[in-house]
N, C-alpha and C positions, 0 to 999 in steps of 0.2 A: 489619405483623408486629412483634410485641415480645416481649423476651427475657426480660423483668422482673430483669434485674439477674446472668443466671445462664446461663452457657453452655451454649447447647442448640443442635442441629444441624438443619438442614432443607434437602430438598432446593430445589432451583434452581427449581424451578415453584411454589412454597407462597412465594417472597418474591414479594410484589407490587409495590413498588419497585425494579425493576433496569433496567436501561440497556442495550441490547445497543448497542456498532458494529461497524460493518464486514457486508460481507455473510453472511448464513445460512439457513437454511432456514425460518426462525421458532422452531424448537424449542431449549427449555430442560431438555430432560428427555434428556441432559444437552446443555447449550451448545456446540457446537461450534465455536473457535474458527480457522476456517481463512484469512483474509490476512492479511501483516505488517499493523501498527496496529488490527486487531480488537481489541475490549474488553469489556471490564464492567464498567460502572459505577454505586455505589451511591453514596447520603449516607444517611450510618451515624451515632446518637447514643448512644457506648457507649464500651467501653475498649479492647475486643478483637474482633479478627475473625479468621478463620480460609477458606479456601478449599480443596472437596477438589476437587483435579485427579488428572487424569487424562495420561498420553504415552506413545506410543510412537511406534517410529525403526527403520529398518534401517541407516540410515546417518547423518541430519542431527536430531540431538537439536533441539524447538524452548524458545524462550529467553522470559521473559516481564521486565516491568518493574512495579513497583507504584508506583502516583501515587499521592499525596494533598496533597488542595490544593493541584492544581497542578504539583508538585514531583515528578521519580520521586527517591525512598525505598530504591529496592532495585531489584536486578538479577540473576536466577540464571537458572542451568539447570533445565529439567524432568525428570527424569531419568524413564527405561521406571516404567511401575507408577501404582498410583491409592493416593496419599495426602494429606495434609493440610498447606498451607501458610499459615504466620503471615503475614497480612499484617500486623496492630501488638498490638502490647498494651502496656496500661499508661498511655496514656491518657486525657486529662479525661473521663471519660464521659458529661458535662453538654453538649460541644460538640458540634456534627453536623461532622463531616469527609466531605470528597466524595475517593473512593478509585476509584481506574481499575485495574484488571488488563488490561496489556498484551501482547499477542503481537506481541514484536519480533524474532521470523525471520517471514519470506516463504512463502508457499504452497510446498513444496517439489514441484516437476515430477520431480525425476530422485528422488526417495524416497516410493513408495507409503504405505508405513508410517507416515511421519511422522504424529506425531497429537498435537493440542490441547484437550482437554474441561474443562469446569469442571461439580460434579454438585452440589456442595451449600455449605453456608456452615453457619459456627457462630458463633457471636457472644453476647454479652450486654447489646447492645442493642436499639435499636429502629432500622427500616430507614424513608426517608422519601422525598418524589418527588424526582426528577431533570427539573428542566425542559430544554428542548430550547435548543438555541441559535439565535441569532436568524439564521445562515447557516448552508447546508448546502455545503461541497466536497466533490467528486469530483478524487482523483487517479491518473493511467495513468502505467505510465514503466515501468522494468530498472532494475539494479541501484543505480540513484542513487536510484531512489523509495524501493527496498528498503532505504537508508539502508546498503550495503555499504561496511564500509571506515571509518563512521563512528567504530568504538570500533577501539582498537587502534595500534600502535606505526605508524608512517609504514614500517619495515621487514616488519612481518607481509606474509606472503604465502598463508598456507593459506590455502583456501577451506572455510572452517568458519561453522556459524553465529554464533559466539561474537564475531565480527567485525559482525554485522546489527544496526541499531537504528531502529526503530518514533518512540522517542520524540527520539533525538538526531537526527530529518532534516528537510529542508526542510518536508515534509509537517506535521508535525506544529508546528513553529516557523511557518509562514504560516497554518494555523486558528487555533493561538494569540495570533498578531495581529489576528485579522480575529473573534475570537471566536465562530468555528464549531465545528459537527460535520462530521467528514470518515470518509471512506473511502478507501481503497488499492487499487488493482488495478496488480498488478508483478509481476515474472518477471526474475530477473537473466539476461541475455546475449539475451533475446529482442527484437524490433524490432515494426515498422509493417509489413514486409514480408517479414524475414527475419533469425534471428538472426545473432550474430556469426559464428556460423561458416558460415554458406551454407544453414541447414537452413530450408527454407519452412515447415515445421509448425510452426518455434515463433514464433507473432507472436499480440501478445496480441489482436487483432480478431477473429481466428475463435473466441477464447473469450469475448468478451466478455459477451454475451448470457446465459451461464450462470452459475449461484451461483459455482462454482469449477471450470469445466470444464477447467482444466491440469492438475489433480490425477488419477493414473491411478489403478488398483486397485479392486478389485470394494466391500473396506470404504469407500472413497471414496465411489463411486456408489452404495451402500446409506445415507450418508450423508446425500447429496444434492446432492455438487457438483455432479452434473451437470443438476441441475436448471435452467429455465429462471428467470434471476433476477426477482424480484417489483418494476422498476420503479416500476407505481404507489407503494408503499410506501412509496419512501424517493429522492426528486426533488430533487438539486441542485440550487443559483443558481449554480454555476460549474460544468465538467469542466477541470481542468487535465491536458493531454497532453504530456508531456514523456518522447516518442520519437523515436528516429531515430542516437542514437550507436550503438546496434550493427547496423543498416543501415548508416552509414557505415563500421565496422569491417569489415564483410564483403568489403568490396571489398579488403582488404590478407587477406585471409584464407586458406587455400585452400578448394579448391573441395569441396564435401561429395555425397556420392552415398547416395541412398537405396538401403537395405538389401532393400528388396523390390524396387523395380521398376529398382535398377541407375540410374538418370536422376541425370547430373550437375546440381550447382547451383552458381553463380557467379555474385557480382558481379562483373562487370569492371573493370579499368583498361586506358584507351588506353593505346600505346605512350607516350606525353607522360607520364604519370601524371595524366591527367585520368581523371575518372569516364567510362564510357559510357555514352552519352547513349541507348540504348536501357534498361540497367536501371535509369538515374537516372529514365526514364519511368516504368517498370512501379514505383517508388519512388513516385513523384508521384501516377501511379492510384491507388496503394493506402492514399495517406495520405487524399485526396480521398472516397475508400468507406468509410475509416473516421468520416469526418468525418458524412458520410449517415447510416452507422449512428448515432453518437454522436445525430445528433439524434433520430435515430425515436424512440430511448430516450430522452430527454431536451430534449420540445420547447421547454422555457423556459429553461434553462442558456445561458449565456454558455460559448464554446469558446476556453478561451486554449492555442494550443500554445505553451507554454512547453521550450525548448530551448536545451541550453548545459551549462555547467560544464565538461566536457572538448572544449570545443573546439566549431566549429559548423560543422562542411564538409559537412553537412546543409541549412543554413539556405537556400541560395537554390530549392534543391528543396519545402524542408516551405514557404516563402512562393509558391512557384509551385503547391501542390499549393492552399496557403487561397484564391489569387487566385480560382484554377479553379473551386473551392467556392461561392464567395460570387458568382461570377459568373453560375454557371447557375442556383445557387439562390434569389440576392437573398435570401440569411439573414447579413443586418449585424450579428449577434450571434457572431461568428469572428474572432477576431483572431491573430495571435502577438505573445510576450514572451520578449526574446531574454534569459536568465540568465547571471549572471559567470562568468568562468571562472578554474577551479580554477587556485593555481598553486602555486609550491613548497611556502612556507609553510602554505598552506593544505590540503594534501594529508593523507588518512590513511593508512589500512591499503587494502593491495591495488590502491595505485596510485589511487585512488578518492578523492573531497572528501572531506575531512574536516568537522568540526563544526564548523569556521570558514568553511568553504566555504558549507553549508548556511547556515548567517547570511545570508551575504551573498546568497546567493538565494533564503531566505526575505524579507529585506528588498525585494529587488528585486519580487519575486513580488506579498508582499502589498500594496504602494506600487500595483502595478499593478493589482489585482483590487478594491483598496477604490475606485478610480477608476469601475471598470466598476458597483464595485456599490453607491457613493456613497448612491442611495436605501434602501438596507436594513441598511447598516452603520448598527451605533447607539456614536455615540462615547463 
């Protein structure tokens, strides 16, 4: 598609050049942008580009970032309404520049409404291919995937999305070392078994399977979160799973009771303050089943549960949960990778890693995965 020098508008299915990440339905008509680190990516040879999006919000406005070359450029809000956003102008128009539009808030579960589209592009150049990168990651986790806490004064406390960032997290600093494409699947406060607060529904394995089956609301499912997701498609050389702090949070938590059917939830602590060893089990099965599922979906990925940054009073359960795994199943492609942990300095917003945090376990990370993936890394 080319502009011949003059801006002109076109929707999102008439460019032939574009880049979707992150999971969706396949449709562009318009793009649906639904996990933190979803994108769109072009290499544009022009001066100016433009994006019409599209948001809305009953509660958590989503937030996007602009790359190019690399670099994120810019950072706003998307405010309610469908208008048109400057990604650059002014520009050598002779160079091709590779330009990502990022969604850096997280799928939001507790706001139906929240909404992300992108419908059309205007520009005055010409759009060019986008080759694939020579790795694919998969990353699972809460709100440290979600990159929560990353922007933001070390005293912030709302919980706002304006605090979420896509491109400042470990996720996106470990593809960028490893020179991949990745995806995100994250849910802040949800677990392996159970979120922080005691509530069984919210753990990201019983949605995994679907495009974005956290998402409620009828506009959702006309969407197509709840679609069953398109695997063959789109096959990782890693899943990194980095769950289980708010499992282990829930046992300092109180106990939470379902609204329908009255049934208390709780993780335990023994009188000692040790964990008990019965829901540290029903912890271990469930990490074990996810790990099953992980592969159905994903029979040639390498499985790093990676775990850490706030601490790891998980770890001897999530390594008893991979022994389990790897023992009935003889699948030697299961490891864990235990990450640093957060400490003062290093801390953001929300009590949560900061951007120096993320460093240091993206360093940790991708040291570790370039090991596993040695033959496919191209240095």
């Amino acid at each position: 598609m080319r502009m011949n020098g003059k801006l002109q508008a076109a929707a999102l299915s008439e460019v032939a050049h574009l880049k979707v990440h992150g999971r969706t339905t396949g449709s562009v008509a318009p793009l649906t942008l639904f996990w933190t680190g979803s994108a769109l990516e072009f290499n544009i040879r022009g001066s100016e580009l433009w994006i019409e999006a599209e948001a809305d919000y009953d509660t958590y406005e989503p937030w996007i970032s602009i790359v190019i070359n690399g670099v994120p450029v810019s950072r706003q809000m998307v405010t309610a309404g469908r208008h048109w956003i400057c990604v650059f102008r002014g520009m050598n128009e002779q160079a091709v520049k590779n330009v990502k539009i990022v969604k850096e808030l997280q799928a939001m579960s507790d706001d139906p409404g929240c909404l992300l589209q992108i419908h059309a592009v205007r520009c005055d150049g010409e759009f060019l291919p986008v080759a694939d990168k020579p790795l694919k990651l998969e990353f699972i986790g809460d709100s440290i995937t979600s990159g929560e806490g990353v922007v933001g004064a070390q005293a912030e406390e709302d919980w706002i999305p304006m605090w979420f960032s896509a491109t400042g997290n470990y996720t996106a600093m470990t593809a960028g070392a490893l020179d991949a494409d990745y995806r995100v699947i994250s849910q802040s406060g949800w677990g392996v078994l159970t979120s922080w607060d005691n509530n069984p529904g919210r753990n990201i394995p019983m949605y995994y399977s679907q495009v974005c089956g956290l998402l409620g609301g009828q506009r959702n499912e006309a969407l197509g979160a709840l679609e069953a997701n398109d695997f063959a498609a789109w096959q990782p050389d890693a899943v990194v799973i980095n769950l289980g702090t708010n499992d282990g949070g829930a046992f300092y938590s109180p106990d939470w009771k379902d609204p329908v059917s009255g049934k208390i939830y709780k993780q335990r602590l023994n009188e000692d303050g040790s964990f008990n060893e019965c829901d540290l089990e029903a912890f271990e099965q469930a990490a074990e089943d996810f790990l099953v599922k992980l592969r159905h979906h994903n029979p040639q990925a390498h499985l790093v549960w990676a775990y850490g940054m706030l601490g790891v009073p998980m770890m001897p359960a999530i390594r008893r949960a991979v022994d389990s795994y790897v023992s009935k199943s003889e699948d030697k492609r299961v490891s864990v990778c235990e990450l640093p942990n957060m400490t003062p300095e290093s801390a953001g917003a929300r009590s949560h890693p900061g951007i120096s945090a993320h460093e240091q376990a993206a360093g940790t990370l991708s040291s570790y995965l370039k090991e596993l993936l040695q033959t496919r890394v191209i240095n």
